[in-house]
C-alpha positions as CSV (number, residue, x, y, z in Angstrom):
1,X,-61.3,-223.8,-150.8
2,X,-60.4,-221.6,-147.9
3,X,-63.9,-220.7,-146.4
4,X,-67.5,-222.0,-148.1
5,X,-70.6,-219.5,-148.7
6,X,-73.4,-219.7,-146.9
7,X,-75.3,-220.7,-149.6
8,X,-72.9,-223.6,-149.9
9,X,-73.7,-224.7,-146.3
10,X,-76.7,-224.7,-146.6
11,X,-77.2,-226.3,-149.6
12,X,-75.0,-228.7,-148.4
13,X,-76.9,-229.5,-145.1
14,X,-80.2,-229.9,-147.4
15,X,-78.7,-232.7,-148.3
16,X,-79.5,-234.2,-144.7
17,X,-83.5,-234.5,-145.1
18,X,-83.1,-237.3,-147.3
19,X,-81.0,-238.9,-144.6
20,X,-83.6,-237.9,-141.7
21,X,-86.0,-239.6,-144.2
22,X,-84.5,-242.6,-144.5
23,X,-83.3,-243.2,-140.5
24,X,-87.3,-242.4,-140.0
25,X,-88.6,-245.1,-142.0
26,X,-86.2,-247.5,-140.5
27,X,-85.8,-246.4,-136.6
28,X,-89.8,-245.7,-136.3
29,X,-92.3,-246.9,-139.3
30,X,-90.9,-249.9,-141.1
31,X,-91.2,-252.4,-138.0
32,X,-94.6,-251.8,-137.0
33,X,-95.5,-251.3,-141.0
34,X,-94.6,-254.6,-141.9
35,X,-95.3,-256.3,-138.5
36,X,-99.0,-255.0,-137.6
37,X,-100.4,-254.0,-140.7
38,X,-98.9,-256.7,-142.9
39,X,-98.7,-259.0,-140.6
40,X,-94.9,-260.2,-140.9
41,X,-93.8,-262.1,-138.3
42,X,-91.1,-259.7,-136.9
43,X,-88.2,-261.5,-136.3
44,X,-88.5,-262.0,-139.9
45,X,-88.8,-258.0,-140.5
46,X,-85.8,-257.4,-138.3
47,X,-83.8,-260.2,-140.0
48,X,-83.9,-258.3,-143.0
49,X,-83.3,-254.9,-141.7
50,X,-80.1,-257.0,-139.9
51,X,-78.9,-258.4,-143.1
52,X,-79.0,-255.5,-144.9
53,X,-77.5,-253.6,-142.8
54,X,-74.8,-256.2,-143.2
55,X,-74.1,-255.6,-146.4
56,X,-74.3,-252.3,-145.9
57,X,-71.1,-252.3,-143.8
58,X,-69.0,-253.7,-146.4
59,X,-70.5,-251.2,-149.2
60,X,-69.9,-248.4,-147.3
61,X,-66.1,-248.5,-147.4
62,X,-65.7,-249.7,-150.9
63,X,-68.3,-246.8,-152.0
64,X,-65.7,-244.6,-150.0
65,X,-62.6,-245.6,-151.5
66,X,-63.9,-245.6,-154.7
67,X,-65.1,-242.0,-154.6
68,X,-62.0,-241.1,-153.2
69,X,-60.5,-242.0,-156.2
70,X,-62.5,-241.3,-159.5
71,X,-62.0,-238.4,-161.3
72,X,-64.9,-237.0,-163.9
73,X,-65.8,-233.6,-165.0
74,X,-68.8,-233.3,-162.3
75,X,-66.0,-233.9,-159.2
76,X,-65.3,-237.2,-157.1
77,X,-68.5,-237.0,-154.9
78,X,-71.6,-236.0,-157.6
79,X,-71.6,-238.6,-160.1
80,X,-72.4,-241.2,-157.0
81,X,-74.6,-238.9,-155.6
82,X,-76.9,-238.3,-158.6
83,X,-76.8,-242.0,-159.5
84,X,-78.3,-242.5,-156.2
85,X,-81.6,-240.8,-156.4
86,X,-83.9,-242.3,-158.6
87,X,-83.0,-245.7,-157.0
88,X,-83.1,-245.1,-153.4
89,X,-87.1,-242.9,-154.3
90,X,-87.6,-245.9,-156.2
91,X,-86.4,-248.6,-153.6
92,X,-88.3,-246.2,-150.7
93,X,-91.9,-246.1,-152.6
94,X,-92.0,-249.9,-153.0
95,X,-91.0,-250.8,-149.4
96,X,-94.1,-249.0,-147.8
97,X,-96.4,-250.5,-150.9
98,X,-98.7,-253.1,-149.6
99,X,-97.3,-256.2,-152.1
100,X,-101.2,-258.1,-152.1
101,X,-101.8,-261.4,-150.7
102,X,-98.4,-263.5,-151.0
103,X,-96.4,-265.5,-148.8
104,X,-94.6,-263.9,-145.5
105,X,-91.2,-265.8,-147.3
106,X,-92.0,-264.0,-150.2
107,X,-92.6,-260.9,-148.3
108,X,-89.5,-261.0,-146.8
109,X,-88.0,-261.8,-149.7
110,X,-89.3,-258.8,-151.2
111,X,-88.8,-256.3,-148.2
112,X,-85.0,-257.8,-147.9
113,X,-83.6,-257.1,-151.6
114,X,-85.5,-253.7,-151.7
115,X,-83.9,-253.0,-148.0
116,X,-80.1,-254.3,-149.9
117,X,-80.9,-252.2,-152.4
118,X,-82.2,-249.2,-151.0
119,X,-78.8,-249.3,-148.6
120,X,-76.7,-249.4,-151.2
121,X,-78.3,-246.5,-153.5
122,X,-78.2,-244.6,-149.8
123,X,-74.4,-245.3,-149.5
124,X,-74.1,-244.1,-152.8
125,X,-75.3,-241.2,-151.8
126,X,-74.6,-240.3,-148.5
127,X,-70.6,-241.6,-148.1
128,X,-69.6,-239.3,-150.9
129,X,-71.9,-237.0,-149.5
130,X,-70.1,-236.9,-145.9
131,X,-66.7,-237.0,-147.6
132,X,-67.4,-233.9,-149.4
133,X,-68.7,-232.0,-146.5
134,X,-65.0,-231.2,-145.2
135,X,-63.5,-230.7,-148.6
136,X,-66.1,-227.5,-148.9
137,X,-63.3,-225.3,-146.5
138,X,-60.3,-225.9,-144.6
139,X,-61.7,-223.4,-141.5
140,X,-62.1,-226.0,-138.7
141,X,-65.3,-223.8,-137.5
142,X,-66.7,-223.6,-140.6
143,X,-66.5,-227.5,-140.9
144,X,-68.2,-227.8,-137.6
145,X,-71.0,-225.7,-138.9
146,X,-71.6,-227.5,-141.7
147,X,-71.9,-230.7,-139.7
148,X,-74.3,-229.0,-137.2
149,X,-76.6,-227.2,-140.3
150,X,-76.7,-230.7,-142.2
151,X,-77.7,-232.7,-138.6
152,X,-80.2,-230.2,-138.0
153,X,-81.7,-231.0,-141.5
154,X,-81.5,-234.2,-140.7
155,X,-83.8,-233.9,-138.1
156,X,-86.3,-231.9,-139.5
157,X,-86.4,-234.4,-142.7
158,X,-87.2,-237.1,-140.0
159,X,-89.5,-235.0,-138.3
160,X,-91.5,-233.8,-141.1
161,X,-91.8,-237.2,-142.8
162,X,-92.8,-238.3,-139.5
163,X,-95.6,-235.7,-139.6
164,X,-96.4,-236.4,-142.8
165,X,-97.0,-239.8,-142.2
166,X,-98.9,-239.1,-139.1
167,X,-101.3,-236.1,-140.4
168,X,-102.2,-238.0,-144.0
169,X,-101.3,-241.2,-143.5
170,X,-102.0,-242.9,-140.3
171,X,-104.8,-240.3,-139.2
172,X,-107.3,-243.1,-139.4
173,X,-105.6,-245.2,-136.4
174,X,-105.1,-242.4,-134.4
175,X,-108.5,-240.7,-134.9
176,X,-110.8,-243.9,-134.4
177,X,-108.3,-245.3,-131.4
């Protein structure tokens, strides 16, 4: 492809609020989440964030590679992307549910398979994701706009889930501070 639409850019960079979503949860809310309203000792919350970001450097690669090479009627990229959804939603929803009255172990158990396993459905998603962004034109200007329309989106999917969490969510503690 010698020069992607508009609508392709875009599209493309819509792509980015789920990433902005994700870096929100685990740059700003996750800590102080788990730490002061659970009650996790947080060296054990940053353990886990730490370990699964472990893993999440060896996925990354191998989630590349094998994109780069599979070949199915829906393109390299989209079959990874697709399978990614439902698990990563799924993997988000139950890290911010409050799991009752068990064990700080067990709730870092918990919080450190659903943090693997939310890393890996994102790699699933976003590797093939970034890989695809410069097969959509071979203009070098174009490319950079792409990257600069999907970063932007990136920030305003962090941003509004960040105002989301803060208008519905944590009005309480702000409100009766």
């Amino acid at each position: 492809v010698d020069r992607a639409s508009t609508g392709t850019m875009w599209t493309y960079g819509l792509g980015s609020i789920a990433v902005g979503i994700k870096n929100n949860l685990l740059g700003t809310y996750l800590l102080l989440y788990y730490n002061q309203v659970l009650e996790v000792n947080a060296l054990l919350v940053t353990a886990s964030l730490f370990i699964a970001l472990m893993i999440d450097a060896f996925t990354d690669p191998m989630v590349g590679i094998w994109s780069d090479r599979v070949k199915t009627k829906w393109g390299r990229r989209h079959p990874f992307m697709y399978a990614a959804i439902i698990p990563f939603a799924l993997c988000y929803y139950l890290i911010l549910q409050d799991p009752g009255e068990i064990s700080d172990t067990a709730l870092f158990l918990r919080l450190l398979v659903l943090m693997i396993l939310m890393r890996i459905a994102m790699t699933f998603y976003e590797v093939p994701r970034a890989a695809l962004g410069p097969e959509l034109t071979k203009d070098y200007d174009q490319r950079n706009k792409i990257a600069g329309i999907g970063m932007a989106l990136g920030w305003v999917g962090g941003a509004g889930i960040s105002f989301i969490h803060m208008e519905y969510f944590l009005v309480d503690n702000f409100t009766n501070a």
